[in-house]
N, C-alpha and C positions, 0 to 999 in steps of 0.2 A: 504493500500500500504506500510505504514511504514513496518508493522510486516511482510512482503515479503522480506523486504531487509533483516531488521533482520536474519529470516529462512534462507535465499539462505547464507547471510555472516557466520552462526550456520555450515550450511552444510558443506562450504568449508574448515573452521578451524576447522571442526571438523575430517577428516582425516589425522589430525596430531599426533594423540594418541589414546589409547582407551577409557582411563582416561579422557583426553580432548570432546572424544567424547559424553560421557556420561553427562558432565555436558555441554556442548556446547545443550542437546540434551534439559536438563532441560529450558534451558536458551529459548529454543526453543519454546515449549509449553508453557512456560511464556510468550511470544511475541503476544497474539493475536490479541492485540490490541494497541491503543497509549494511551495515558497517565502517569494512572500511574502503568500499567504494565507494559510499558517500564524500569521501576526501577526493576521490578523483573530480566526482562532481563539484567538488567546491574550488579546487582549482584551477578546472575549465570554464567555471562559471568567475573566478577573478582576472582568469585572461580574457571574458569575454567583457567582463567592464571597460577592460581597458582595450579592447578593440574598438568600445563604441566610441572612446574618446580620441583615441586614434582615427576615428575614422573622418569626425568632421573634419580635422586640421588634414587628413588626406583628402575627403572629398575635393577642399581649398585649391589647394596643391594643383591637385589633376588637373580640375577646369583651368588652374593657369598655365602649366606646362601643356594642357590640349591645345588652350591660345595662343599661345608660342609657337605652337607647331602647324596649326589651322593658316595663323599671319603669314610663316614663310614660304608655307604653300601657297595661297593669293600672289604674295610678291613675284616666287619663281613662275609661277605659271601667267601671270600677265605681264610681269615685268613693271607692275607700277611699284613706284616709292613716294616719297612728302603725301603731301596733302593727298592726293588721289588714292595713295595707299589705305592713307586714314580712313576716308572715305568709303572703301569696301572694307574696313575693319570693323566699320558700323556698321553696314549693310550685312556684314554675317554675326555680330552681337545682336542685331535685330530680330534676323530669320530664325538665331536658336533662340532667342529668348521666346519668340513663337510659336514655339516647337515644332518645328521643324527638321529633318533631316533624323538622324541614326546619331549622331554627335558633331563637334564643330568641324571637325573632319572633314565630317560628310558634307557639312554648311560652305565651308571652303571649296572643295571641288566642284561642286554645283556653281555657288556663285564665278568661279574662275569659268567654268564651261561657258556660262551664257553670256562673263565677259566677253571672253575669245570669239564668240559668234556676231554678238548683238553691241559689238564696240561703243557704239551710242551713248546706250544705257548707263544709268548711273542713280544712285538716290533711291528713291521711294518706287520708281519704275525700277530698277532693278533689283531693289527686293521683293517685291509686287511678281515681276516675271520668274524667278529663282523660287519663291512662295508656290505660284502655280504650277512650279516643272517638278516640286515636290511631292503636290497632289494629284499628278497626272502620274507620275510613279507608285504612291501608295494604292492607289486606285486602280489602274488600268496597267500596270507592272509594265510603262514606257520607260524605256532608258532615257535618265536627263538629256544626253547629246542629242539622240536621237529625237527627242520632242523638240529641244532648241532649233533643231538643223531644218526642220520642218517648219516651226515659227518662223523661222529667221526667211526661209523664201517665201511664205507668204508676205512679210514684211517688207521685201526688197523689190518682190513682183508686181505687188499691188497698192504697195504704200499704206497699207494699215498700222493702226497703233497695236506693239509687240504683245499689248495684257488682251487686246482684242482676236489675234491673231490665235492667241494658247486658248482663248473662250471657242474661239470656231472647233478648234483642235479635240477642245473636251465635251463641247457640244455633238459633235458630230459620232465621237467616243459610245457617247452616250443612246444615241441612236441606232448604233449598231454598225458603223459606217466600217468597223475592224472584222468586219466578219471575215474576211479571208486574210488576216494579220497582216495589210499592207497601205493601212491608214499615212503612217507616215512617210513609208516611202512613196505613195503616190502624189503625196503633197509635195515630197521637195524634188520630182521627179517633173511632173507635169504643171506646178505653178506657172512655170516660164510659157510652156504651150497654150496653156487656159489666159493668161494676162496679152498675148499674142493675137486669140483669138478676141482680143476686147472684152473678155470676161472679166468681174472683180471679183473678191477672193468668195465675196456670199452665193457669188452665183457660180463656182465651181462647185464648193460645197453641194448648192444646189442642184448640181446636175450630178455630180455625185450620188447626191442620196436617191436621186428618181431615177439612176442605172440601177442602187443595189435594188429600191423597191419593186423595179419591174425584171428585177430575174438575171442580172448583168451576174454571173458565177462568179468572176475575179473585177475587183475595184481597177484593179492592173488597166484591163480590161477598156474600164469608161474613158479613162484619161488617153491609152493610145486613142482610141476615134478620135478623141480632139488634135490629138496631133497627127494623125496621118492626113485628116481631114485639112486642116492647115497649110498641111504641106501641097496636098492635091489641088484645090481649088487655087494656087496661086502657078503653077507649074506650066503653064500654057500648052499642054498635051494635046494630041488628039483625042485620047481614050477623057478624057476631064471636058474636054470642046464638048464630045458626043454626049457623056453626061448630062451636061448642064441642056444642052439642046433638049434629051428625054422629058426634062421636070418645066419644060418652057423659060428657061433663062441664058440670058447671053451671057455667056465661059467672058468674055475679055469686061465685059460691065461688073460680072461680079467678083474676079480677080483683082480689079481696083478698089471696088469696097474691102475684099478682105485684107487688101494689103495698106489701105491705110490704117486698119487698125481701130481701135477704140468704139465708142458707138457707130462706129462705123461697120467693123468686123462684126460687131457683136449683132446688128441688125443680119446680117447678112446672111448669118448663120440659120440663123430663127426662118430668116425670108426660105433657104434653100431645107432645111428639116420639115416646113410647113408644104414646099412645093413637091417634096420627096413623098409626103403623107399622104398629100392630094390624088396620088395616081392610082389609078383601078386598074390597069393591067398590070397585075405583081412579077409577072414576066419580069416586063420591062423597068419596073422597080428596083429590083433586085439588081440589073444590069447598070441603072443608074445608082444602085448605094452604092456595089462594088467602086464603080468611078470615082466618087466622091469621098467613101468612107475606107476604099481598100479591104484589106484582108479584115478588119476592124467590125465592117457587114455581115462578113460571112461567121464569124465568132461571136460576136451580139446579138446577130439577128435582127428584123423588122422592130420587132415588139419592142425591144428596147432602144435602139438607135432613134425609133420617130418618138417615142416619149421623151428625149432627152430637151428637147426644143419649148416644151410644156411644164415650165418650172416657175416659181413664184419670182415678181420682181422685189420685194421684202430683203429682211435681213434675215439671214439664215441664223444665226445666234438670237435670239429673239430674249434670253433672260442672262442674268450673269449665270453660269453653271459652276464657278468657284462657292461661289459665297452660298449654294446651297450642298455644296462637297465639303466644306470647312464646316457646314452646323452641321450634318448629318454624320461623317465620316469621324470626326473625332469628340463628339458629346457625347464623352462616358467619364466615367469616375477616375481611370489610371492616367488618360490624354489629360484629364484636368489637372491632376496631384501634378504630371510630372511638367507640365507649365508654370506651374508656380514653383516647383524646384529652379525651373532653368530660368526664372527672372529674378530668383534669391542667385544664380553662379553667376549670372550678368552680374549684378551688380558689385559681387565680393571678387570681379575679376584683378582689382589691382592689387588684391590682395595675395589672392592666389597667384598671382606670379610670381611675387615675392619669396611665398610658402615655399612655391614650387623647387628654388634652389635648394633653399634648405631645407627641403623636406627630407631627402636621401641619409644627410649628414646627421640629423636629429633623429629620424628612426631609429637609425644604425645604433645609434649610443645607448635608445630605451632600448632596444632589442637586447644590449650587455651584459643593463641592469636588470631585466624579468630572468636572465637565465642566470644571472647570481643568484637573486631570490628566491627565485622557486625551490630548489633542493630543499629549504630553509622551512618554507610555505608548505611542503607535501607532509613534512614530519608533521609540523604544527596539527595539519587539517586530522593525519591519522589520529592523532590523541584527542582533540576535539568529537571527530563523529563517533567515535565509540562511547564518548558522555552523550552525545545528542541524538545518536540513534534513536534511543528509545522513545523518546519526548515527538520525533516525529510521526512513530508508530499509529501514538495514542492520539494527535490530533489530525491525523491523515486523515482517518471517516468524515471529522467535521468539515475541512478546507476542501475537500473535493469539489462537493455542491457548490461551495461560494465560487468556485473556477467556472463550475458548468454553466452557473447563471450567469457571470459576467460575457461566458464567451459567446452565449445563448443570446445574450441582453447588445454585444458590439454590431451585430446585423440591422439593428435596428435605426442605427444611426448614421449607417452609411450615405441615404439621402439626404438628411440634412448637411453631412459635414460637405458632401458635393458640392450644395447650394452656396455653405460659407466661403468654399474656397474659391467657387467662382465672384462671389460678391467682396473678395480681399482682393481678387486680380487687380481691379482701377486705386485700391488703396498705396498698395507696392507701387503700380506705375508713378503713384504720387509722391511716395518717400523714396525713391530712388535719386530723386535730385540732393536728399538731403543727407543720405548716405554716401553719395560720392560726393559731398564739401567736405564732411568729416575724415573719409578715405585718406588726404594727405597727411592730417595729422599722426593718422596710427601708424601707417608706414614710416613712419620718421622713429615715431618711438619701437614701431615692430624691425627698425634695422639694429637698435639698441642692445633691445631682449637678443637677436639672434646671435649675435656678437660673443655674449657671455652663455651661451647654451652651451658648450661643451664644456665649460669652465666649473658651470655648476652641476650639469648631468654628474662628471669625474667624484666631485663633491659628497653628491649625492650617495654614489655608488659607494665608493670607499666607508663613508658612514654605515651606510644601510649593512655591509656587510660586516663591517666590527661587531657593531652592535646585536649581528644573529648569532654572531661567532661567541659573543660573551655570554649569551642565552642559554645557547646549545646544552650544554651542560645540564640546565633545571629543569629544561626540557626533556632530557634524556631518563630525569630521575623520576618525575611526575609519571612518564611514559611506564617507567620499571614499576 
């Protein structure tokens, strides 16, 4: 019964940390019994104290040694330094304090990808576009490059703004428009041919989506017709002349419309898909799509090809599709906790860089001190739990139930503490200003403390072991 309470008390302190957890876990399987394995448990439960206070001053550390390493990756991979540097060094203090990404790491390579593409960008647009290339990954498992590279020629073909350009992207995502897993490369494949043909980027989209809906097999597919199509009607063939003669239009009239391009092209298109519709003998249909559409005809077929022409003139993105993937995909209980974790490691970032040097050196010295102590600590614990054994025996029965009820009793307040933690989010944004004015002064005095930490670790040590060493002995009698 003892080693019950043990376990259940292991369990519950141990979802205070992972560190904690892990030696709470030891402490755990050391409990089987009473005795004197009770002393195993009680020294794995003093090094799990002190993992937990180890671990904030590691947590520190990390986030700042992560930042250190997240900065010289931005740097190397775009090559910015001064001000511009700074500048994306906020732009990824941003995106992770949003949580964002897998770690700064990952915040870092992203934001360096859609630098490298999207050169432009900078600021609030490019945390905004690096935001969106995150949840087109969580969501739709698109490689960042891979979603940027696709952006970026809609952005360059058609002159769209870049947070519109990843809305089409995930709009169309969403639609089903991936069904033959070739969304994005048919975007950065055929933007150039569809902007050619005087298309804008809504009404690729759009013709896009009325190939898959009328049966187009491969997205591949829709985009060559527009560009075979492009290429034929401007080509002054006889086979393209004969064409256009089939559907009643004249080859050299509509060669100039399509080659000037723009509303011009884009009429032209509609005029010759409408005139291709118009014909009852399918024969000779079929003779003039090949002309016009190429091998494009014969692998789409009618059915598809004249519905391509019969598209909305609207915007194809018709809602923001982020802003309902950011309330939907991550409004639960852990995406909340660990948000407000990572705008408490924003903020303690200048401190943790600090930590982060001497974190290595300060470990090392307490890791000296636990393994002088403990030899000291295990005697100690055996002659204690053999007094205390028994005293747990008797009040095991009781403390069981006040465990079950508490653990019984913590489910219940998981919604609420959800609701607190989202309603402290705008608090934090608010004391963050006031946290970094104070920041300079601790650093000043935290270069002080580091200074003398080995001085007094040494100190320490040397004492703590005199003074077991002088014990040992009335310990050893009390023991006998």
């Amino acid at each position: 019964m003892a080693s019950e309470v043990i376990s259940t008390t292991i369990k519950l302190l141990g979802q205070l940390d992972p560190s904690v957890q892990k030696a709470m876990g030891a402490a755990e399987n050391a409990a089987g019994s009473t005795g004197k394995k009770i002393s195993a448990a009680m020294i794995a439960g003093f090094a799990a104290v002190g993992a937990a206070v180890a671990a904030v001053a590691k947590q520190i550390a990390d986030i700042g040694d992560q930042y250190q390493q997240a900065s010289g990756q931005i740097a190397a991979a775009t090559g910015a330094t001064g001000e511009e540097l700074a500048g994306l060094q906020d732009v990824m203090k941003n995106v992770y304090g949003n949580n964002f990404g897998e770690d700064m790491n990952d915040v870092a390579n992203a934001i360096s990808n859609v630098k490298q593409q999207m050169s432009g960008l900078s600021g609030e647009k490019l945390e905004s576009v690096t935001e969106q290339a995150f949840m087109l990954r969580d969501v739709f498992e698109y490689d960042i490059p891979e979603s940027i590279r696709a952006a970026n020629a809609i952005t360059n073909q058609f002159g769209t703004d870049a947070e519109y350009a990843m809305n089409l992207i995930a709009t169309g995502a969403q639609n089903g428009l991936n069904y033959s897993d070739e969304l994005l490369d048919s975007i950065s494949e055929y933007s150039a041919q569809f902007a050619k043909a005087g298309f804008s980027a809504d009404d690729m989209f759009n013709i896009m989506q009325k190939g898959a809906d009328t049966g187009a097999w491969n997205l591949d597919k829709v985009g060559d017709a527009i560009k075979e199509m492009s290429i034929l009607v401007i080509d002054g063939s006889d086979a393209t002349a004969e064409a256009f003669s089939k559907i009643g239009l004249d080859a050299n009239d509509m060669a100039q419309k399509f080659a000037a391009g723009g509303e011009s092209a884009r009429n032209a298109f509609f005029e010759t898909v409408a005139a291709l519709a118009n014909m009852d003998d399918k024969v000779q249909q079929n003779i003039a799509g090949v002309g016009l559409f190429g091998t494009m005809w014969e692998d789409l077929g009618p059915d598809v090809v004249l519905q391509l022409a019969s598209i909305s003139d609207g915007a194809y993105a018709t809602k923001d599709a982020f802003e309902n993937i950011n309330n939907v995909k991550y409004n639960n209980l852990s995406s909340a906790l660990e948000g407000v974790m990572r705008k408490v490691d924003v903020a303690l970032l200048p401190l943790g860089e600090k930590l982060a040097s001497a974190a290595g050196q300060g470990l090392a010295e307490l890791s000296v001190i636990i393994e002088q102590v403990t030899p000291y600590i295990e005697q100690f614990a055996d002659i204690f739990s053999e007094k205390i054994g028994g005293v747990i025996e008797w009040l095991a029965p009781y403390v069981m139930p006040i465990f079950e009820t508490i653990k019984n009793g913590m489910q219940k307040f998981i919604p609420p503490i959800t609701n607190l933690i989202q309603a402290l989010s705008p608090i934090i944004d608010m004391l963050k200003p006031v946290a970094e004015a104070l920041l300079p002064a601790i650093n000043n005095y935290l270069d002080a403390f580091i200074s003398y930490t080995s001085i007094v670790a040494g100190i320490i040590s040397d004492a703590l072991t005199s003074a077991i060493q002088f014990m040992m002995p009335w310990w050893q009698m009390l023991s006998d």
